[in-house]
Jmol script that loads the backbone (N, CA, C; Angstrom):
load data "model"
ATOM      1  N   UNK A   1     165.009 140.639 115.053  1.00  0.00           N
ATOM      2  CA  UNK A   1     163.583 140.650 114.939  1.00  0.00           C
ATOM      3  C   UNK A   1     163.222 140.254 113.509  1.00  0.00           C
ATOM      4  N   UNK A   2     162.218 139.259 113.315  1.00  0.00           N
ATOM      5  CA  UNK A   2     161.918 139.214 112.058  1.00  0.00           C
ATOM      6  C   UNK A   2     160.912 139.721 111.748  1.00  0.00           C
ATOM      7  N   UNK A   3     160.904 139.640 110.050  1.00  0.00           N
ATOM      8  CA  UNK A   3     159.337 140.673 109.432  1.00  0.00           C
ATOM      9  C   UNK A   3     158.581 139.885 108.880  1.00  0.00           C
ATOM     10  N   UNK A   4     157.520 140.493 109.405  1.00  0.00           N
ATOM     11  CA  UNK A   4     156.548 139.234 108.353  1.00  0.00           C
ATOM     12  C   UNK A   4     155.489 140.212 107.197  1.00  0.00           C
ATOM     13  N   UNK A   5     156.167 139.317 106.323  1.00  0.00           N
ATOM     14  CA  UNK A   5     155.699 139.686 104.907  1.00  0.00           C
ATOM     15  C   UNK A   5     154.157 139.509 104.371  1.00  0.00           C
ATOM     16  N   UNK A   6     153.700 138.738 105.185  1.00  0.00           N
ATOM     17  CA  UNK A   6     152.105 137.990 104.919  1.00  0.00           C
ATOM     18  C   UNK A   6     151.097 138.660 105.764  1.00  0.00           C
ATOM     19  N   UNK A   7     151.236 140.212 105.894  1.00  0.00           N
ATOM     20  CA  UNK A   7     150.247 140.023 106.920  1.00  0.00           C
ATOM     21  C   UNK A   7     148.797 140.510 106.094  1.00  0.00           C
ATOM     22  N   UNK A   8     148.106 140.260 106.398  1.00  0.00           N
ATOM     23  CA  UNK A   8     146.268 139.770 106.100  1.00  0.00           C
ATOM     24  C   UNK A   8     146.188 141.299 106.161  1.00  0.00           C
ATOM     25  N   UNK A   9     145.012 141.199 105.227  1.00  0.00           N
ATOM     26  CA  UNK A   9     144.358 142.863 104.999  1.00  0.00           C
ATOM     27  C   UNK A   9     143.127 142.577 106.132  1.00  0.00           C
ATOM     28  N   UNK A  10     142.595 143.803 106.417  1.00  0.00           N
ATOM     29  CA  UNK A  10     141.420 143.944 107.711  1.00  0.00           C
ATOM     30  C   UNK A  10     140.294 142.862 107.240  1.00  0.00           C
ATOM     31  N   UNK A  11     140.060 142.066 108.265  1.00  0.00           N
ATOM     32  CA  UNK A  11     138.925 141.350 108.184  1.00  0.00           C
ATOM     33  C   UNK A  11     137.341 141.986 108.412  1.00  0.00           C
ATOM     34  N   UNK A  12     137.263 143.056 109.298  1.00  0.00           N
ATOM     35  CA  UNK A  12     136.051 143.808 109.578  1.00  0.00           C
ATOM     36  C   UNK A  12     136.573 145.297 109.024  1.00  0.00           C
ATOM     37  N   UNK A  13     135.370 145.769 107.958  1.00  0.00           N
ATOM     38  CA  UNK A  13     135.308 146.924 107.715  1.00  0.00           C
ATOM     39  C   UNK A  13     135.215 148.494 108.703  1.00  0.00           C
ATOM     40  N   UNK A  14     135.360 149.466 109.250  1.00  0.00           N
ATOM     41  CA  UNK A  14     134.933 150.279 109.600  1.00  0.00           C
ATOM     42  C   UNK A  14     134.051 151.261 108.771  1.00  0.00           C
ATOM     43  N   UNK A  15     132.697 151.307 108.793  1.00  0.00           N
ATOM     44  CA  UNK A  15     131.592 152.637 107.814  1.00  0.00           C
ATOM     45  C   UNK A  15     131.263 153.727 108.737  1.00  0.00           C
ATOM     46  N   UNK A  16     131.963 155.112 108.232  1.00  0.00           N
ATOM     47  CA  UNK A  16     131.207 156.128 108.747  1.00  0.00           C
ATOM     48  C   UNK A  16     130.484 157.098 108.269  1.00  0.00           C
ATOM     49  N   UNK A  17     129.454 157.721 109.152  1.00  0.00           N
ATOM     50  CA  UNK A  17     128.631 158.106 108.373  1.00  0.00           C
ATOM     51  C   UNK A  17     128.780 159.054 107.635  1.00  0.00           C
ATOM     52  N   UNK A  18     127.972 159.622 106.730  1.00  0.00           N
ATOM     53  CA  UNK A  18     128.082 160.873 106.013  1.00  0.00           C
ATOM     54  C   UNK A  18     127.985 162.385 106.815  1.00  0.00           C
ATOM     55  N   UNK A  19     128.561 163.050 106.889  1.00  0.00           N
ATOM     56  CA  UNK A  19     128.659 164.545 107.601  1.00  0.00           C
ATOM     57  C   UNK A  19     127.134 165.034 106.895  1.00  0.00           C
ATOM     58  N   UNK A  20     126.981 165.595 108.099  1.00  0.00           N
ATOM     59  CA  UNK A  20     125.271 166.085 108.383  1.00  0.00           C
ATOM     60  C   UNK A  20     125.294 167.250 108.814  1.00  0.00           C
ATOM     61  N   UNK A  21     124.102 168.407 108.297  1.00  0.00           N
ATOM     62  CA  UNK A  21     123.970 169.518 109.292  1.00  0.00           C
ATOM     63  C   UNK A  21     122.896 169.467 110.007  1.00  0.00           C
ATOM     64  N   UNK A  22     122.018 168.363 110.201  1.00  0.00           N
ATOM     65  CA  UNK A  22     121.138 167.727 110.754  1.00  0.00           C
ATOM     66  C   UNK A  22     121.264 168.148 112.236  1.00  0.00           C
ATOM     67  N   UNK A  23     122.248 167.706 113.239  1.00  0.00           N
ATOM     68  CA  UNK A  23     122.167 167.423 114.456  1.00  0.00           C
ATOM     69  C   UNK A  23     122.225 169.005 114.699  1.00  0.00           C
ATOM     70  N   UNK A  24     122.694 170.261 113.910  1.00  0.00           N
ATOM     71  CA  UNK A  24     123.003 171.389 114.031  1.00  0.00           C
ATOM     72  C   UNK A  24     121.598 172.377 113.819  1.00  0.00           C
ATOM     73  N   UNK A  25     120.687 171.945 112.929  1.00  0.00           N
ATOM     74  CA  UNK A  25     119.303 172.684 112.615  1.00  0.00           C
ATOM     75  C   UNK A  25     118.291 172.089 113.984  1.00  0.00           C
ATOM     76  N   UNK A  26     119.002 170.437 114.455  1.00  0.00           N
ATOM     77  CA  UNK A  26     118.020 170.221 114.806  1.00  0.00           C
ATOM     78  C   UNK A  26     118.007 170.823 116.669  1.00  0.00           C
ATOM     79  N   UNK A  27     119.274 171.022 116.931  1.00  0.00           N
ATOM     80  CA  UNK A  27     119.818 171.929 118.382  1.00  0.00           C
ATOM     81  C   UNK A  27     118.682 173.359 118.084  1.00  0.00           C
ATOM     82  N   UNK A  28     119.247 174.063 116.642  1.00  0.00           N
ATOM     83  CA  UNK A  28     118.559 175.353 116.650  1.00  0.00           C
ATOM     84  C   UNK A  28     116.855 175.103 116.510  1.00  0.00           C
ATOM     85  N   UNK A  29     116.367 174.289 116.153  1.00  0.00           N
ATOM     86  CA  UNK A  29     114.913 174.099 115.531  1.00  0.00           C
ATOM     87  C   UNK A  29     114.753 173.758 117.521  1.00  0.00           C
ATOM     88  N   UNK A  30     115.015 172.936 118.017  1.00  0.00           N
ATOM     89  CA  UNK A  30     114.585 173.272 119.219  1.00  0.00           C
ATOM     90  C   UNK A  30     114.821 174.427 120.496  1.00  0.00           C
ATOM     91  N   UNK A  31     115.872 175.272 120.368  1.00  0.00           N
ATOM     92  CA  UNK A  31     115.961 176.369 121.003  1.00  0.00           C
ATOM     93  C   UNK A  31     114.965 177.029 120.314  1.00  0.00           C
ATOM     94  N   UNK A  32     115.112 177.229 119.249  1.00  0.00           N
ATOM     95  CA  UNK A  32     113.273 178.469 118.629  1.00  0.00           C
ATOM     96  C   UNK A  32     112.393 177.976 119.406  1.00  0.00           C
ATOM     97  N   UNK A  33     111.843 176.979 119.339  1.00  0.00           N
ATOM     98  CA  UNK A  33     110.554 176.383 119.958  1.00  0.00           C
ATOM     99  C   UNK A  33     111.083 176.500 121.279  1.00  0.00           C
ATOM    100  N   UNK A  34     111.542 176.181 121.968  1.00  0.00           N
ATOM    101  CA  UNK A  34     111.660 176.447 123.332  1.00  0.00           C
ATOM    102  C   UNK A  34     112.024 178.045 123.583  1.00  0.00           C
ATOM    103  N   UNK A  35     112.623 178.820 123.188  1.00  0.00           N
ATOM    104  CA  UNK A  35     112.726 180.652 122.933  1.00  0.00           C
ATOM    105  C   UNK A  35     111.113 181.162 122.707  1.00  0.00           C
ATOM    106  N   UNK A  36     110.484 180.199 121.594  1.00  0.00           N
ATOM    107  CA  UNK A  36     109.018 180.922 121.666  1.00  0.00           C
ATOM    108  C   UNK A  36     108.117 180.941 122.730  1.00  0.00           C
ATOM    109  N   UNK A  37     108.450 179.750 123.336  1.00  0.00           N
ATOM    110  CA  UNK A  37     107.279 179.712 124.799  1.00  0.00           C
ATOM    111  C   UNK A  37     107.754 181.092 125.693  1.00  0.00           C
ATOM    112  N   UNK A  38     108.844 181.471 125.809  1.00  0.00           N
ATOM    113  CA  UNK A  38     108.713 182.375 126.745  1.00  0.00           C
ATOM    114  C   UNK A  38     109.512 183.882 126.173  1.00  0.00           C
ATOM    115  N   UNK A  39     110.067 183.991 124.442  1.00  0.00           N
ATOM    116  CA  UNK A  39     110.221 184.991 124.063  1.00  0.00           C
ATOM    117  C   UNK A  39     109.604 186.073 123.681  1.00  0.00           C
ATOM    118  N   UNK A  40     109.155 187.131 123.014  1.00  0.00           N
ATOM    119  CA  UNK A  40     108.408 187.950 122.412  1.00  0.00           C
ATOM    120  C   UNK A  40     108.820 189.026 121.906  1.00  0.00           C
ATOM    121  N   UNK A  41     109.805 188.876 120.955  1.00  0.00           N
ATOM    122  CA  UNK A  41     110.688 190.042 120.470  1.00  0.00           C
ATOM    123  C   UNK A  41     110.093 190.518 119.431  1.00  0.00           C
ATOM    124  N   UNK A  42     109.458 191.690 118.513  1.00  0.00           N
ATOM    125  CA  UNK A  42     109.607 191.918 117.609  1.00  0.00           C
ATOM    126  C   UNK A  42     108.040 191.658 116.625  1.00  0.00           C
ATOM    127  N   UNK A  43     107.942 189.547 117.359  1.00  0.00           N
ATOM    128  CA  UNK A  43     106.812 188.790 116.519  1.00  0.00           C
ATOM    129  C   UNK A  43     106.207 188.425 117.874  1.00  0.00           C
ATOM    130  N   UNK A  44     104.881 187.804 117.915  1.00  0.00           N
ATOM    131  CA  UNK A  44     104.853 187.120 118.995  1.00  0.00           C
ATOM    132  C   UNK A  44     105.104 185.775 119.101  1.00  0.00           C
ATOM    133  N   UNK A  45     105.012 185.543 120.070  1.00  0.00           N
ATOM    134  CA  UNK A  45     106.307 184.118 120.831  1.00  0.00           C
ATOM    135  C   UNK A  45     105.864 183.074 119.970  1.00  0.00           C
ATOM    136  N   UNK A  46     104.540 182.646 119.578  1.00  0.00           N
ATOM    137  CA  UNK A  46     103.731 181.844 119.135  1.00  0.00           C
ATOM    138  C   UNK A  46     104.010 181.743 117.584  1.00  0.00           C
ATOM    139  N   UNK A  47     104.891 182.558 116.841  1.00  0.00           N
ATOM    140  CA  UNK A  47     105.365 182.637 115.664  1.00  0.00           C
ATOM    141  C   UNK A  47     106.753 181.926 115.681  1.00  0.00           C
ATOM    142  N   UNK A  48     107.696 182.325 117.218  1.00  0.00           N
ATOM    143  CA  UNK A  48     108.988 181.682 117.201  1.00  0.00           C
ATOM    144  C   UNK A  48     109.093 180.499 117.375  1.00  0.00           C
ATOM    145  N   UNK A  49     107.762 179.750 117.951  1.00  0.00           N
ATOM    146  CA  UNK A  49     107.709 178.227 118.534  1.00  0.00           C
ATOM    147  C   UNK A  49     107.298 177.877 117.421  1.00  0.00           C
ATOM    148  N   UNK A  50     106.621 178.541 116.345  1.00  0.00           N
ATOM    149  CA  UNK A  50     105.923 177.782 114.940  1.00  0.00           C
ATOM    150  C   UNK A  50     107.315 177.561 114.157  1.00  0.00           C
ATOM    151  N   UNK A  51     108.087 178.073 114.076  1.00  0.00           N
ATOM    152  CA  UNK A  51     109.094 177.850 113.123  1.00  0.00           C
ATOM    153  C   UNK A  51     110.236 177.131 113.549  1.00  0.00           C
ATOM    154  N   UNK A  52     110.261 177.223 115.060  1.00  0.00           N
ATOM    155  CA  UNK A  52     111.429 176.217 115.521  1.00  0.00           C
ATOM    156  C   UNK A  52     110.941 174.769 115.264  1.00  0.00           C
ATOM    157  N   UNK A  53     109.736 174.785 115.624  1.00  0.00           N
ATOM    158  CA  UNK A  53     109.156 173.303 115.250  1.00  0.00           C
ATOM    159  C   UNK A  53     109.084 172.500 114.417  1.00  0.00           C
ATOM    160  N   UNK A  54     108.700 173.810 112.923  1.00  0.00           N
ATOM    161  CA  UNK A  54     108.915 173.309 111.694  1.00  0.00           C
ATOM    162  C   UNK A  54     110.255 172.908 111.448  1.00  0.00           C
ATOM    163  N   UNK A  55     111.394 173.693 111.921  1.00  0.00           N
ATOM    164  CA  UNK A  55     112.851 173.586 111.255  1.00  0.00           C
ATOM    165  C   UNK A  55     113.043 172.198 112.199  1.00  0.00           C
ATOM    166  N   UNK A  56     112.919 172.073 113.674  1.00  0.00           N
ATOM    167  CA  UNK A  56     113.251 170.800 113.985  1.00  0.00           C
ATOM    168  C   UNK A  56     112.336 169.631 113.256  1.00  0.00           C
ATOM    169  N   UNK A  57     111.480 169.712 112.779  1.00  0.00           N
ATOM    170  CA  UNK A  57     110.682 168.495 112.536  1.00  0.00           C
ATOM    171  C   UNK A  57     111.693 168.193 110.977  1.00  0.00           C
ATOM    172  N   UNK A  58     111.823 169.529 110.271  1.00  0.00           N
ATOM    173  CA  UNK A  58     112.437 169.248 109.165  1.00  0.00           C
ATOM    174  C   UNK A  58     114.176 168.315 109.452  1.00  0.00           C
ATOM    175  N   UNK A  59     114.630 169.025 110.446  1.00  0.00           N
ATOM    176  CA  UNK A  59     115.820 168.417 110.443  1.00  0.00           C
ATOM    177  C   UNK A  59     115.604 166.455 111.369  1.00  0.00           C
ATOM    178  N   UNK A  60     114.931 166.328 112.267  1.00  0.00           N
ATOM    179  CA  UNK A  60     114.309 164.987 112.739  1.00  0.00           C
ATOM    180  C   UNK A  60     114.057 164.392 111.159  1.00  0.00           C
ATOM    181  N   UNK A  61     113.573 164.746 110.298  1.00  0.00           N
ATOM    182  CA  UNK A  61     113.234 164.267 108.844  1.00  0.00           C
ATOM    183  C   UNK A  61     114.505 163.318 108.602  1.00  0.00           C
ATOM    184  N   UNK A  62     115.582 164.488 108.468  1.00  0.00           N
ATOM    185  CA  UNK A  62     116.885 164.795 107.461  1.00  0.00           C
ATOM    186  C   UNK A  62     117.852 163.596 108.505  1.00  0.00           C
ATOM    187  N   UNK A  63     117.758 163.996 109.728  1.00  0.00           N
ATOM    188  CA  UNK A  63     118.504 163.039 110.576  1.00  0.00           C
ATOM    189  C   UNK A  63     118.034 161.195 110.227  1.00  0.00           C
ATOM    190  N   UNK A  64     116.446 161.290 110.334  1.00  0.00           N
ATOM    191  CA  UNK A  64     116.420 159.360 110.447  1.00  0.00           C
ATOM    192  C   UNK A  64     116.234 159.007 108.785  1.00  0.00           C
ATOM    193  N   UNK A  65     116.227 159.759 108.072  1.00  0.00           N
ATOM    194  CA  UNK A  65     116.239 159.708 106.334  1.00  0.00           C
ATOM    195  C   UNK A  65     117.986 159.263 106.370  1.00  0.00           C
ATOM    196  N   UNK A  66     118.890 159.952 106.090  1.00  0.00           N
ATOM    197  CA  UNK A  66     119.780 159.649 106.751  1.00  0.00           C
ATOM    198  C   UNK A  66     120.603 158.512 106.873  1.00  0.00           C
ATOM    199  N   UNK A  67     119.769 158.121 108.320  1.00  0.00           N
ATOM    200  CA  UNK A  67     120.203 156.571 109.080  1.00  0.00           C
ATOM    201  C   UNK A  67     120.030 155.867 108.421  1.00  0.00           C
ATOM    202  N   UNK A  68     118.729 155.835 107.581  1.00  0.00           N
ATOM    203  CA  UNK A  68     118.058 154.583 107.012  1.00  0.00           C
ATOM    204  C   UNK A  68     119.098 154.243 105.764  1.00  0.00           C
ATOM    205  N   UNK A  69     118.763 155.610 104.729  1.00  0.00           N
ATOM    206  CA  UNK A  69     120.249 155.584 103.977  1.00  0.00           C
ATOM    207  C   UNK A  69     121.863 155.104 104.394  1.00  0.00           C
ATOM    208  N   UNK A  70     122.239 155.130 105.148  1.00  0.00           N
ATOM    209  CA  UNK A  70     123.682 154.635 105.459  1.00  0.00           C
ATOM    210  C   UNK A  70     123.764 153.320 105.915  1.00  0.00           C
ATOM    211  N   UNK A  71     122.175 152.937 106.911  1.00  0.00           N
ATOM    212  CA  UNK A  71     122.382 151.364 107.040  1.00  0.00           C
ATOM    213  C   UNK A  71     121.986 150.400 106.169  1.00  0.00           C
ATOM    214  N   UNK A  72     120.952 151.055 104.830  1.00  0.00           N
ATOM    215  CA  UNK A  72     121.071 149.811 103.593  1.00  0.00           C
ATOM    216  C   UNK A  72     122.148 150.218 102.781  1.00  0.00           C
ATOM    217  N   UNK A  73     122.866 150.804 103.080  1.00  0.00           N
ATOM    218  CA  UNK A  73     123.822 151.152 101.855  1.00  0.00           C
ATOM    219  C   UNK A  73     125.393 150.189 102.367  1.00  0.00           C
ATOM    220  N   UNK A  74     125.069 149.816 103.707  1.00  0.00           N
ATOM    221  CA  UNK A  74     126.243 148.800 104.438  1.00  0.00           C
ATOM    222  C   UNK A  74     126.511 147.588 103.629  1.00  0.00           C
ATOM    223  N   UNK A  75     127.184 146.872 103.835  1.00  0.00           N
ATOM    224  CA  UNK A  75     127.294 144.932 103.445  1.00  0.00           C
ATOM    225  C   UNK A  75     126.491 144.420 104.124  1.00  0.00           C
ATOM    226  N   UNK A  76     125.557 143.395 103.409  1.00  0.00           N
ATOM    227  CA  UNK A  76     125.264 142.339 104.123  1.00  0.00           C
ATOM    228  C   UNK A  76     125.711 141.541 104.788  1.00  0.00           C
ATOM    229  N   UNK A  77     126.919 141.190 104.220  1.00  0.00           N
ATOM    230  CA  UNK A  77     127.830 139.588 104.845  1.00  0.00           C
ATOM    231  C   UNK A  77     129.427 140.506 104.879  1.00  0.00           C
ATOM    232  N   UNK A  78     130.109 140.120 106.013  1.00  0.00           N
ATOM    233  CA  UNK A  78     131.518 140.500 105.392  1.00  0.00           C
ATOM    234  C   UNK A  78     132.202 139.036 106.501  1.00  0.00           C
ATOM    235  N   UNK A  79     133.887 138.854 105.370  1.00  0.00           N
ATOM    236  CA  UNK A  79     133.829 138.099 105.786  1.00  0.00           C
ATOM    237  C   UNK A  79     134.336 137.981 107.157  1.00  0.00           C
ATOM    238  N   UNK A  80     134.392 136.835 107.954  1.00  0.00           N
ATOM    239  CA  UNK A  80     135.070 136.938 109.146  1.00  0.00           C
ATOM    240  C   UNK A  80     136.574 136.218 109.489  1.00  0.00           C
ATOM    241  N   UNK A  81     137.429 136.921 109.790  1.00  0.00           N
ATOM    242  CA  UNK A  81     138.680 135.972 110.184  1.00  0.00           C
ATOM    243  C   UNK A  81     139.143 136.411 111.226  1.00  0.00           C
ATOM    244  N   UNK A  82     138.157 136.076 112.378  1.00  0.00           N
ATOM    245  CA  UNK A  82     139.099 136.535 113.638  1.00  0.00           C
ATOM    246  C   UNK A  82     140.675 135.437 113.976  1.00  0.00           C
ATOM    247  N   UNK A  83     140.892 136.363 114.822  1.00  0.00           N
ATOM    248  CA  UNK A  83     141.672 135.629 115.742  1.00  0.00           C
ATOM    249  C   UNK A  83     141.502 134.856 116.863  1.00  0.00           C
ATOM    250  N   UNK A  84     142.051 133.483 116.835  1.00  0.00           N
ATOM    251  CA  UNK A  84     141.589 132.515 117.656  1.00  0.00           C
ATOM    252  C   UNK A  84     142.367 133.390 119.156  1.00  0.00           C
ATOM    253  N   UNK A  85     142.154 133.388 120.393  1.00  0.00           N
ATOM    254  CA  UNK A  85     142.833 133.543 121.439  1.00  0.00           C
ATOM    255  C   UNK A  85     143.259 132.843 122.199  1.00  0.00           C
ATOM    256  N   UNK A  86     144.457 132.582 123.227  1.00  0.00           N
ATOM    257  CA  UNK A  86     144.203 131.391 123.731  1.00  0.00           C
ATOM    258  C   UNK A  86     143.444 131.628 125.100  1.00  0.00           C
ATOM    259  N   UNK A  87     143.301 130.579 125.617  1.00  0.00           N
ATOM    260  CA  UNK A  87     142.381 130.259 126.994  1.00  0.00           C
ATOM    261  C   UNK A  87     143.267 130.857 128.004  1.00  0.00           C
ATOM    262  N   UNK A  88     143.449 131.955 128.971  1.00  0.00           N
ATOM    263  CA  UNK A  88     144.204 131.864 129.883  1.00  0.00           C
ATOM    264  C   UNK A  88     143.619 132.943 130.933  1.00  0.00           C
ATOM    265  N   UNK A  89     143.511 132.760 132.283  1.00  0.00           N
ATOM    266  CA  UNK A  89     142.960 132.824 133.082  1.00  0.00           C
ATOM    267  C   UNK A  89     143.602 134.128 133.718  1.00  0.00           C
ATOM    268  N   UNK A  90     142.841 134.858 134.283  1.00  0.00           N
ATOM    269  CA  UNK A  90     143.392 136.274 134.419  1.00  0.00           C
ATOM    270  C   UNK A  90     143.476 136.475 135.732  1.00  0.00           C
ATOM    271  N   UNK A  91     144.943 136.553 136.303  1.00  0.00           N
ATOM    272  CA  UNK A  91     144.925 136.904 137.636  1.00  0.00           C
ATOM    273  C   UNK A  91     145.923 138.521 138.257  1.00  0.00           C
ATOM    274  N   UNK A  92     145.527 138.815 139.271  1.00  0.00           N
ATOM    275  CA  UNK A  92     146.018 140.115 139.341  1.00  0.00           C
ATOM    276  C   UNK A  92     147.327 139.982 140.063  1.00  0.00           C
ATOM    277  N   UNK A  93     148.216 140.924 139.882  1.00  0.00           N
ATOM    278  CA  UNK A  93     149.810 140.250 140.300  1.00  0.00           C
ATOM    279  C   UNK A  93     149.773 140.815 141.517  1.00  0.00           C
ATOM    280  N   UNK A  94     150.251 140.054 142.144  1.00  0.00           N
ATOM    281  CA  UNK A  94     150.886 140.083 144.009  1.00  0.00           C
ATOM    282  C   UNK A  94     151.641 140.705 144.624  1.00  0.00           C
ATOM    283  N   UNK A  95     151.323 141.840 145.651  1.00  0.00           N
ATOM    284  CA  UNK A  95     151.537 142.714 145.942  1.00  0.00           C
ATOM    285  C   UNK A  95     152.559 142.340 146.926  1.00  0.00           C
ATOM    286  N   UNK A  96     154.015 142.609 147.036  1.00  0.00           N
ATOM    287  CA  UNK A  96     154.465 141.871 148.102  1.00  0.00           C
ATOM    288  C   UNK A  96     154.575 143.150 149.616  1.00  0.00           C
ATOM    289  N   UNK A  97     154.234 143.391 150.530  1.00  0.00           N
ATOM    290  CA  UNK A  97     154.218 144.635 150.843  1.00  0.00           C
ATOM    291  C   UNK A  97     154.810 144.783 152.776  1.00  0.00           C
TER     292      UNK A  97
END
end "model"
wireframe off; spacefill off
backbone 0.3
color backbone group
């Protein structure tokens, strides 16, 4: 078997995003608000739906703030070197039975 010494560094980058507690405030910011419509522990319900709302609206903030941040912070151009493939026609193998 031979080795080949030349092989090419990645032509397409992989970017992932930054770790968030976003998707986690924003689960709890909507269980409050949905717990307030029909909870009443303590406060009334109308206090638990006020604050789930706020915390989800805050985390909806934090989530597309975020996005916007990670997709201008990408490359504009990268370069491309795919691989050519060849042409060949795909057939399914024959069952002899």
């Amino acid at each position: 078997m031979t080795e080949h010494h030349d092989v090419p560094g990645p032509s397409e980058l992989v970017y992932t995003p930054r770790p968030s507690w976003g998707p986690a405030f924003f689960a709890a910011g909507l269980a409050l608000a949905i717990c307030g419509i029909f909870a009443s522990f303590l406060v009334p319900s109308w206090v638990y739906a006020i604050i789930g709302i706020v915390v989800l609206l805050a985390a909806l903030r934090n989530l597309v703030s975020g996005t916007v941040h990670d997709f201008f912070r990408l490359p504009k151009r990268q370069k491309v070197r795919g691989a050519v493939l060849p042409a060949a026609s795909l057939h399914s193998a024959r069952r002899d039975g």
